[in-house]
N, C-alpha and C positions, 0 to 999 in steps of 0.2 A: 281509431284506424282510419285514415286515409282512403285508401282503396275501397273498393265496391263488393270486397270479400275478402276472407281470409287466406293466406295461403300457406300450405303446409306441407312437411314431407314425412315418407315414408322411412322409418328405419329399414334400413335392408336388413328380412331375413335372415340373413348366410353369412350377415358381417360378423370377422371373429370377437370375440370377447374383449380381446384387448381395445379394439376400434370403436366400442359401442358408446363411452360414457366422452371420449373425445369427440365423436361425430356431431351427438348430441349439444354435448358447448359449443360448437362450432356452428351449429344449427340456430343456437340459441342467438350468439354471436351477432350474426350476419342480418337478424331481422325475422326470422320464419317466425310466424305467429303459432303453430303447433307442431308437433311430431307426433307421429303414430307409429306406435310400435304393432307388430303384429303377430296373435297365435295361430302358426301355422302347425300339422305335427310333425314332431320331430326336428322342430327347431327350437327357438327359445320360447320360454315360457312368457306371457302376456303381463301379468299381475307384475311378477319379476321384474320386469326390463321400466317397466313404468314407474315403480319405485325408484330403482336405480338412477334415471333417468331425471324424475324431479327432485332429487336429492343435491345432483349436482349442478343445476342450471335454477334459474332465478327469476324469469319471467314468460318463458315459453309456455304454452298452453299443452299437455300431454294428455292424447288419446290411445283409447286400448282398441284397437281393430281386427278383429271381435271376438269375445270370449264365446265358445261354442255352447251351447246350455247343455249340450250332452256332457260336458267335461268334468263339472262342479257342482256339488249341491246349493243349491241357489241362496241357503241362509248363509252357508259359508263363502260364498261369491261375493254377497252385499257386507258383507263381514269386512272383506280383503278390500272393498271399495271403501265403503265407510271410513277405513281407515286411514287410505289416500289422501282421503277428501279432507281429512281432519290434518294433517299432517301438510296435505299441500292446498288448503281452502282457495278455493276459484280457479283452480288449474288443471282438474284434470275430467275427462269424459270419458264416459264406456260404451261400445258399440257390444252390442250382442245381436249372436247371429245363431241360425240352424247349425253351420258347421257344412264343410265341404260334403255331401253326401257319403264320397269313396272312403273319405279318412274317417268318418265318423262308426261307419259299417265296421269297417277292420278293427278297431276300438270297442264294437260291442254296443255303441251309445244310439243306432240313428232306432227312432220311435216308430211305431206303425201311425200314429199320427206328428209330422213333425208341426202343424199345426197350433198344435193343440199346447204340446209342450213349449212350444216357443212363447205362446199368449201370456199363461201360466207363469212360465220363468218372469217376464219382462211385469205380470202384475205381482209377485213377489219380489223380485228386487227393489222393483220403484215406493211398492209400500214398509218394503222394512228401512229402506234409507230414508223414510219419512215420520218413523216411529209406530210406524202400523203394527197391527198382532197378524200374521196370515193363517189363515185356516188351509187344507187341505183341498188338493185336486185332483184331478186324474191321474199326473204324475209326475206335481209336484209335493210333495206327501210332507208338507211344513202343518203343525197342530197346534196352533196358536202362537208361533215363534215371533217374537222381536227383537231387537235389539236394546241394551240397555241406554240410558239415557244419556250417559257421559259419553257413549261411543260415538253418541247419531252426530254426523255431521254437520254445522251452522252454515253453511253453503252446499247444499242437494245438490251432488254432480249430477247433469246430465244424462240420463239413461237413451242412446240411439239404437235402432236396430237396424243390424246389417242387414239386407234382405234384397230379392231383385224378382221374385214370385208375383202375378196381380194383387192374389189373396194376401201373401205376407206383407207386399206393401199398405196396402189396405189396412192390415193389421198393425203394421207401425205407425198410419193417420191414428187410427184411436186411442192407441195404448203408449205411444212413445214419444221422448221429446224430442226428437229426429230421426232422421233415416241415412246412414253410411251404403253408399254405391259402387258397387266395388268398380275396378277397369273395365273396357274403358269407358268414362262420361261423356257422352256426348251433350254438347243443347238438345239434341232431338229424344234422347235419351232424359234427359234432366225435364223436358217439358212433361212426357209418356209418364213420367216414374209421378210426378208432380199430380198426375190428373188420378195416377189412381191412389195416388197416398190420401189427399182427399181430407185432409187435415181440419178442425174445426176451429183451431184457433194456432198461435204461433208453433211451427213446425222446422228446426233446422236440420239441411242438407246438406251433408259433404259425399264429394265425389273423388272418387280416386281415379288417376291417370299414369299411366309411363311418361317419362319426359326423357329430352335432352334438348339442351341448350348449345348452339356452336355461332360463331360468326358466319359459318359456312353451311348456310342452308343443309346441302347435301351430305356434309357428314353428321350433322346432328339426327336425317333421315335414318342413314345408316345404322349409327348407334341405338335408336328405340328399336329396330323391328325384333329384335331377340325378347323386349318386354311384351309385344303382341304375338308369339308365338301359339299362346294358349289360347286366345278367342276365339277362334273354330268349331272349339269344340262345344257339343249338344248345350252345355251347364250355361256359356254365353249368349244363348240365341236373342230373351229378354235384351240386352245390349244392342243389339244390331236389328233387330224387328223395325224400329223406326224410320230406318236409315233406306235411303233410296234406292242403295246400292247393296242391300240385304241378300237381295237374291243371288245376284252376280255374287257375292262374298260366300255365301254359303257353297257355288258351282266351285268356287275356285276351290276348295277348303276338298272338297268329294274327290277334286281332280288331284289332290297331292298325297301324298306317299307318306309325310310326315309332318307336323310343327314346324322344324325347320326350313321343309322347301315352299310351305306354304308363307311363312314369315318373308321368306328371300323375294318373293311372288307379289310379295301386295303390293299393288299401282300406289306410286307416292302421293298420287292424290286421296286415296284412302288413307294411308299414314298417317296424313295430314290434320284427318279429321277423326282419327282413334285414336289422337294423342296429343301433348303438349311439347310441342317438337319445330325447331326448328332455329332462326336466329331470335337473338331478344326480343328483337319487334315481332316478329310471329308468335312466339309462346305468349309473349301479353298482350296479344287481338286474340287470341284464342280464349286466355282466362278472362275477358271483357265480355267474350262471347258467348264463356258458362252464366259467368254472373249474370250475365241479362236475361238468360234462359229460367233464371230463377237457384242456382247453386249455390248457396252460403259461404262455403270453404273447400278451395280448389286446392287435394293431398297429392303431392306428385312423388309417382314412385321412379328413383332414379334409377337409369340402364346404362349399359353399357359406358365403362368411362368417366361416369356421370358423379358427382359429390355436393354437397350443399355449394360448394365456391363457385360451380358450374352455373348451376341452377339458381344462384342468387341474383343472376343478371335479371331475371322476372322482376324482380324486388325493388327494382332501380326504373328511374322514373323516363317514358320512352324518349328515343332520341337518335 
């Protein structure tokens, strides 16, 4: 690869069925070095779509962002990987994460240590997709499980963990072989996450961002603010801590009424910098500008309007 990173998109969520395995080729297509599909609840399934997904494309790199550990018992999780990996050797990666607090609670799954379980999970995956026996924990309760030897995969996908915590980053420097961030990346962000992941030897980072692409500056402004609606709130704060303009961000967020008018509200010089947004030559000084922060793979999640045909202007060499 040419470029100074990778770059990659998000499957949407909310894309109907019929849309998902054409998007994908079209993704493939056009040059995106990965897709990440993602387990939200009450959408598609994570494992699911990633099969799907590298069944019918032939070079793309496919990530799972992120399987929640409260969801799935962990030998059966490296089970569903394991079997990716065999199936589609050196294409695919797994982010695992705590799980949204809210959705996790209403499901029954969130731990009184989410800590704890997350360590657990992330050192039972990584050893049974290595042919380990795992013993039992707090609560991951595996007693001696491995996997058979025709299963274990000849190329070890990747184990990342989602995380945006000090401690859980922390926790993904020792125990993971990257770390997934969710929206939005900043450099300031990517440097903060960087110092406390704290890694002791190779450690890759991918960052997620809302995008749009337009020749028109100001309507490519327009179409992201609906993907920053959500950063306001308490679960973001990590994200925007670094950020100069933190404080002001957070007053402005107190002063609105709702998501929406606070999205309508953000000075477009903030936009600017919570997002991959704008004309071709801006969204690629911006991913020049993760990269150099230290981001390995810049995922962009598309908004408003938005489709890999948009967004592949990034791809293309400036001008």
């Amino acid at each position: 690869m040419s470029r100074a990173g990778s770059i990659g998109l998000v499957l949407p969520r909310d894309l109907d069925g019929s849309r998902v395995l054409p998007y994908a080729r079209r993704a493939d297509e056009l040059g995106f070095d990965e897709l990440w599909v993602v387990e939200d609840l009450g959408f598609h399934g994570g494992i699911a779509q990633a099969a799907a997904v590298l069944a019918v494309t032939g070079r793309i790199r496919v990530g799972i962002g992120l399987l929640p550990v409260g969801a799935r018992n962990a030998a059966f999780a490296a089970m569903e990987v394991a079997t990716l990996a065999r199936l589609f050797p050196g294409r695919v990666d797994v982010g695992i994460g705590h799980g949204m607090p809210a959705w996790m609670r209403s499901v029954g799954e969130w731990p009184a240590s989410p800590l704890t379980l997350l360590e657990e999970y992330l050192r039972a995956v990584r050893g049974l997709l290595r042919g380990e026996a795992v013993r039992p924990g707090e609560y991951v309760a595996l007693d001696g499980v491995r996997l058979e030897d025709a299963c274990l995969p000849e190329q070890v996908p990747p184990v990342l963990a989602g995380v945006r915590g000090p401690r859980s980053l922390a926790l993904s420097g020792r125990l993971a072989d990257g770390t997934v961030l969710a929206e939005p990346t900043t450099p300031e962000y990517v440097r903060a996450a960087l110092g406390r992941i704290g890694a002791p030897g190779p450690h890759r980072l991918v960052g997620y961002n809302a995008a749009a692409v337009h020749p028109d500056r100001a309507v490519a402004v327009d179409a992201v603010r609906d993907g920053l609606a959500w950063i306001g709130e308490p679960d973001w704060a990590p994200h925007l801590a670094p950020l100069p303009f933190a404080g002001e961000f957070a007053a402005l967020r107190r002063e609105c009424g709702s998501r929406e008018e606070f999205a309508r509200r953000l000075p477009e010089e903030w936009v600017r910098r919570l997002a991959v947004v704008g004309t071709p030559d801006d969204a690629r000084a911006r991913l020049d500008e993760l990269f150099a922060a230290g981001l390995d793979s810049a995922v962009l999640i598309p908004t408003a309007g938005q489709g890999p045909e948009q967004l592949a202007a990034v791809l293309q060499p400036a001008g």
